[in-house]
N, C-alpha and C positions, 0 to 999 in steps of 0.2 A: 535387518535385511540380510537375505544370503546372499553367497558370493556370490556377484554378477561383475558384467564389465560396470556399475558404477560404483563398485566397493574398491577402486582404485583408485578412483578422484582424480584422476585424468582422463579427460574428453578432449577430442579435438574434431572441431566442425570447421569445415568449410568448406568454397563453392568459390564457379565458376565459370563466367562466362562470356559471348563475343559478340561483345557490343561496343566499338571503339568509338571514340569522337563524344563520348556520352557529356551531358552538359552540365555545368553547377545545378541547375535547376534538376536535373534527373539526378545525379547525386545525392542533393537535397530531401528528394520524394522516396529515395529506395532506404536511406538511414531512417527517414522520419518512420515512412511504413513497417522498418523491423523493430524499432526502438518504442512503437506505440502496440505494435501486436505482443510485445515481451511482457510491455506493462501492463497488458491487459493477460495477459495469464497471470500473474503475480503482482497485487495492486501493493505489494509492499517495495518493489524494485523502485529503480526512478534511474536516473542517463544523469551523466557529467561528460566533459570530456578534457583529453593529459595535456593538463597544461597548457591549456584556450582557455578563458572565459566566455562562458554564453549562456544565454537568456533561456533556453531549452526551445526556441522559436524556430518554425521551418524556415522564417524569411532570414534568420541570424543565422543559421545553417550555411545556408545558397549563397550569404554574403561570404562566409570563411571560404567556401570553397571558390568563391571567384578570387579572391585574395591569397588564398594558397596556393601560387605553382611551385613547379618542381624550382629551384634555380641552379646553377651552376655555382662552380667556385667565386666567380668573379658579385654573384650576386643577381644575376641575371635570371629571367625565369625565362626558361624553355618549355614548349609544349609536347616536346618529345616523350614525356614522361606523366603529362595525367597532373593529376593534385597532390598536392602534399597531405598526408593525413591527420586530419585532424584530432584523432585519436578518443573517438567514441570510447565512454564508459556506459557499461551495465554496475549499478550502485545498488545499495541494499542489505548485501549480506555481507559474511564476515571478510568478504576477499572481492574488489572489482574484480570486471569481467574486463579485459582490452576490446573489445573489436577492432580488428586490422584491415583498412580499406585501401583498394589497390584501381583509380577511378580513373579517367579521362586520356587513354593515352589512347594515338592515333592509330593504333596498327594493337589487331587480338592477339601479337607474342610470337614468337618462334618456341625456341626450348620453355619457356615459362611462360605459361599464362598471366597479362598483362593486367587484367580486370577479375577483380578479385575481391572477395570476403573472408575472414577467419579471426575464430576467436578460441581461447584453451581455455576452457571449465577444469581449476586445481585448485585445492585446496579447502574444496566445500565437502560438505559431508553429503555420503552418498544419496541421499533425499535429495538434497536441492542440485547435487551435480550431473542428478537423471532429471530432474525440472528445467532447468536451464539448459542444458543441452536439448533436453528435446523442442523447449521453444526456441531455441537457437537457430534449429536444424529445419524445423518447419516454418519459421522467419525466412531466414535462405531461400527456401525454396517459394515461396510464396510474395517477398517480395521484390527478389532480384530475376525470379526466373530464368535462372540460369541451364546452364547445359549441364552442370555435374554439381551435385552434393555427397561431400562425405562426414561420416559418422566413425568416428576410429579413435583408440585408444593408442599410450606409446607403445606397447608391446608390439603390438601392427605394424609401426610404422620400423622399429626394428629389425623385424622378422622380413620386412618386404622393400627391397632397396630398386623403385621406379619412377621414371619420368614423371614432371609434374603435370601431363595430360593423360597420364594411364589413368585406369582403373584400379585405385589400390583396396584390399580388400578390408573391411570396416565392416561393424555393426550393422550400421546402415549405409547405404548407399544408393541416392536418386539418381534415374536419367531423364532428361529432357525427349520426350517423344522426336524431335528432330536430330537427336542421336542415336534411338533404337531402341531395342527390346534385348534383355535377355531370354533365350527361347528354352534354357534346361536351369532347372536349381538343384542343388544340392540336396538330399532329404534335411528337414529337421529348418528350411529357409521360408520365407514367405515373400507376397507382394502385395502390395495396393495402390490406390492411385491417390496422388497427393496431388494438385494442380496441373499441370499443364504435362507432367510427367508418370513414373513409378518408382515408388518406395522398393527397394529390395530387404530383406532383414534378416538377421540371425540372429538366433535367442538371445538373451543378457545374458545367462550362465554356461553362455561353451565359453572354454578358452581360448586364448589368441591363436593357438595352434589348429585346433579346430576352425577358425575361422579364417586364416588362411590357405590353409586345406581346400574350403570348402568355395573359395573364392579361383583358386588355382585351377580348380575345376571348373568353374563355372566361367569363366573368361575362355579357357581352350576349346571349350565343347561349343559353345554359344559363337564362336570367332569375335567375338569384340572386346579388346581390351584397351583403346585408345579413341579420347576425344577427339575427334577432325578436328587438326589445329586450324582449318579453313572455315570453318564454319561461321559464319555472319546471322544473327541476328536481328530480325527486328528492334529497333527504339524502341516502341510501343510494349508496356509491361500490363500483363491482365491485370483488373482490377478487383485481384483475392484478396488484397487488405487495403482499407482509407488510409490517407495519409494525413494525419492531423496536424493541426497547424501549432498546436504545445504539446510539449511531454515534459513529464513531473523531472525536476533536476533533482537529486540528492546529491549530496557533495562525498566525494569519497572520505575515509577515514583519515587517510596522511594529508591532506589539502591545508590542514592546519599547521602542520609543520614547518617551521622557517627554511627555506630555501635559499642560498648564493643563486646571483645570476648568472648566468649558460658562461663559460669561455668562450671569448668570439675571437681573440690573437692565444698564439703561439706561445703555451706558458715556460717558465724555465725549466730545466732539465730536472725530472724525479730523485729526490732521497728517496733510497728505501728507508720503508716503517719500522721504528724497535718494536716490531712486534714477534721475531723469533726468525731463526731462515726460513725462505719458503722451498716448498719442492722443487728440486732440480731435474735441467732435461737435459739430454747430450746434444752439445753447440759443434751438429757437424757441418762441412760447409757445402756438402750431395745431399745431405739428408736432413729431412726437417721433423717438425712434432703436429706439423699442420699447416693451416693455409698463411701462405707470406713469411715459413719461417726457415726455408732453404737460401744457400745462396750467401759467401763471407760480407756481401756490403747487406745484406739484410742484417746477419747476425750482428754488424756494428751499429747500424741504424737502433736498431731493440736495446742498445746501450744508452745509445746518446738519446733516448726517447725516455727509459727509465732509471739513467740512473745506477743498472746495478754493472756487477763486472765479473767474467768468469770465475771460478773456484782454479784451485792448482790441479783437477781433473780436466780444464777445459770446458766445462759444465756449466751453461747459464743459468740462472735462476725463475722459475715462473709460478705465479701464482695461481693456485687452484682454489675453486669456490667449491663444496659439496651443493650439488640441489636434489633437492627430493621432490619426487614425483609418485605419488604412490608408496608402494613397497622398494623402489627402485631410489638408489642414488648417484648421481651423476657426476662427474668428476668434469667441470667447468674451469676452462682454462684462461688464465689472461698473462698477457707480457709483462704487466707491472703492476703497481701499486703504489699510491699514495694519498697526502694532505695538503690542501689546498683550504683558501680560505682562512687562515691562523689553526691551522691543523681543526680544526669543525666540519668540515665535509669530504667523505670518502672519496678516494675518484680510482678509477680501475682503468689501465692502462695496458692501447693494443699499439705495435709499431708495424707499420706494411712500407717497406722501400719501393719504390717505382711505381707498378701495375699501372703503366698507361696501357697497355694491352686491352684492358677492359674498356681505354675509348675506345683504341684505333681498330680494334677487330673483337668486337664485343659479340658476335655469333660462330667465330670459331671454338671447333668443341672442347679444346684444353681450354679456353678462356670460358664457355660455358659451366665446365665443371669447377672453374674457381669463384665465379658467381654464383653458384649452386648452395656452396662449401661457405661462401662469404656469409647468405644469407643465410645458412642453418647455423654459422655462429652468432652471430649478429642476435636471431633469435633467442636461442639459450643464456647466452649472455646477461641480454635484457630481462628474463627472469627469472635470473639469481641472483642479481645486486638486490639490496636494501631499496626501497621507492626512495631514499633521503642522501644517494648517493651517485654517484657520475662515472659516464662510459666514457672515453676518448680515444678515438682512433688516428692515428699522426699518419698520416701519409704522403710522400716525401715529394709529390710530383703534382702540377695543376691540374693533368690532364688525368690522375689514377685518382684524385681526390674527390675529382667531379663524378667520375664516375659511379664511385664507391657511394660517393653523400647521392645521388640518383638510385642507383640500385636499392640501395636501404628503405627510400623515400618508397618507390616504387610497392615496397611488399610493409609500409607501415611500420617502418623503423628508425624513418628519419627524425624524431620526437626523442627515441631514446639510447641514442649514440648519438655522439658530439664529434661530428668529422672535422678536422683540425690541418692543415698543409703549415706543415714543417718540414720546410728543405735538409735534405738529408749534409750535415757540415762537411763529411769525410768519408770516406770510402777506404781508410787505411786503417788497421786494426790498432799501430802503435800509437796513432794520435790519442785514441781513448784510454792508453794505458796509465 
């Protein structure tokens, strides 16, 4: 195959739309309808899902999702926040697919879209990573009918640093006729109509630079480059694909792997691993390496959470993961590391001091851009561990842990990070010396 965008083996699809209140039962029908149109382009695929048991049944479906809410720290489930995700797999080839579901919350979002689809096509070879993404892409659109689908690579999303209701520019990219038309393309773009909407498209073989060129253009000239975050929806979803009452389970590949069960208390404090030093970052106490790591009672907290203790530079220590994506490799960061279980299971270790901010004023924009930041680590994180190995996040407060184990929940994360409330002991540097 020549180079196109799927000789990169990263794809990222997803969609988006404003239909709140939506019910276990419509949940239910919109997974069934993309999880049966996928199998039917590809009768070798088959659905599991991370870490549920189920039957592949629509009715066993609609039951998880009435059993799944969000809950709080205390255990409590609120409906502030929609379903907890169940964590849809696409099975079959050499690498599941995640699907990420974002369902049932009463209000369509402010800065983030609250109802949501998304899944990353990596690690397949370019044949099946343009097969599955394009059934991915036209699943989306056909059984969520939503207001936005995108078709994007990571160079894309790189190169273009926008709100999660813009328009960012991709491969492809659908609009929902009750969001509009673009009225000028690019040369070298096309259009068609795909359900209820149109298809926009740029070749497979321009580059990402090319292609947001040609999207930076075409958002100026045309004036539309943002979803109406107002925008309400109909319940009622057309009926472009059946929704079947079974679909084929294949179990994924690691399913057989013996597993520890989840940490539900507050383990004791990390040895670091004899596994060599890891990369060090500077323990300033104005300046951080990232989200949650400003701030001297942060920097002690990150101690008493992992275990390690500065160098005579001052210098904490943090682990980095290499992930590859593509051509591209990514420099994935964690606060600790260690062994759990009789040293048999990995576990990767994050510390956050406080963040009640994220309850008490969770739509102010410094707190929006730390839930922004939460959730694009959160993301990466999760796929660069081992599948046989464990996230933990300590967060020191009731009121930052709920939120955090919510946020995560909210965009299909809550499955793989282990949010954990561990009172922070000290707030004094010498105690930990």
């Amino acid at each position: 195959m020549a180079e196109t965008m799927w000789s990169r083996q990263d794809c990222f699809v997803r969609a988006f739309w404003g239909r709140p209140g939506e019910s276990p039962g419509w949940a239910a029908d919109r997974v069934m309808a993309l999880l049966g149109f996928v199998q039917a382009r590809d009768a070798s695929l088959g659905s599991s899902l991370l870490n549920v048991p189920w039957d592949g049944s629509r009715a066993e479906l609609q039951r998880l999702f009435e059993e799944l809410p969000v809950v709080d720290d205390h255990g409590r489930p609120t409906t502030a926040w929609g379903y907890a995700d169940p964590g849809p797999l696409i099975t079959g080839y050499e690498e599941p697919v995640r699907v990420s579901l974002s369902i049932g919350a009463p209000s369509v979002g402010r800065r983030i879209p609250l109802h949501k689809v998304s899944a990353s096509v990596e690690r397949l070879s370019p044949e099946r990573t343009k097969a599955l993404s394009e059934s991915l892409f036209e699943g989306f659109v056909l059984a969520f009918d939503p207001l936005y689908v995108e078709m994007v690579t990571l160079n894309e999303l790189l190169m273009w640093h926008r709100l999660s209701w813009h328009i960012r520019p991709g491969y492809r990219i659908w609009l929902n006729d009750v969001v509009g038309e673009f009225s000028w393309l690019a040369d070298g773009m096309t259009s068609q109509r795909m359900g209820s909407g149109t298809v926009y498209s740029c070749p497979a073989d321009w580059t990402s630079q090319q292609v947001v060129d040609a999207w930076k253009a075409v958002v100026e000239r045309s004036g539309l480059d943002e979803i109406p975050r107002d925008t309400v929806q109909n319940m009622d979803v057309p009926d472009y694909l059946p929704v079947p009452d079974q679909v084929r389970i294949i179990a994924p590949e690691w399913s057989d792997e013996e597993e520890s069960d989840e940490v539900t208390e507050t383990p004791p404090p990390a040895e670091p691993t004899p596994t060599g030093p890891p990369p060090v970052e500077p323990a300033s106490d104005g300046s951080g390496s990232g989200v949650g790591d400003s701030g001297r009672a942060q920097f002690v907290y990150r101690q008493q959470i992992t275990g390690l203790r500065p160098n005579d530079e001052g210098q904490l220590p943090t682990w980095t993961r290499a992930y590859e994506v593509g051509d591209h490799v990514i420099p994935v960061r964690f606060h600790g590391r260690t062994l759990r279980d009789n040293d048999t299971r990995e576990v990767f270790l994050m510390a956050f001091d406080d963040h009640e901010q994220l309850w008490r004023e969770p739509w102010e924009p410094p707190v929006l851009a730390i839930m922004a930041d939460l959730v694009s680590l959160a993301s990466w994180q999760a796929e660069s561990v081992p599948p046989t190995s464990a996230i933990e996040w300590h967060i020191s407060t009731v009121a930052g842990a709920t939120a955090i184990r919510n946020l995560l929940a909210q965009h299909g994360l809550a499955t793989r990070i282990n949010i954990i409330l561990t009172p922070n002991t000290t707030t004094q540097p010498g105690a930990l010396a």
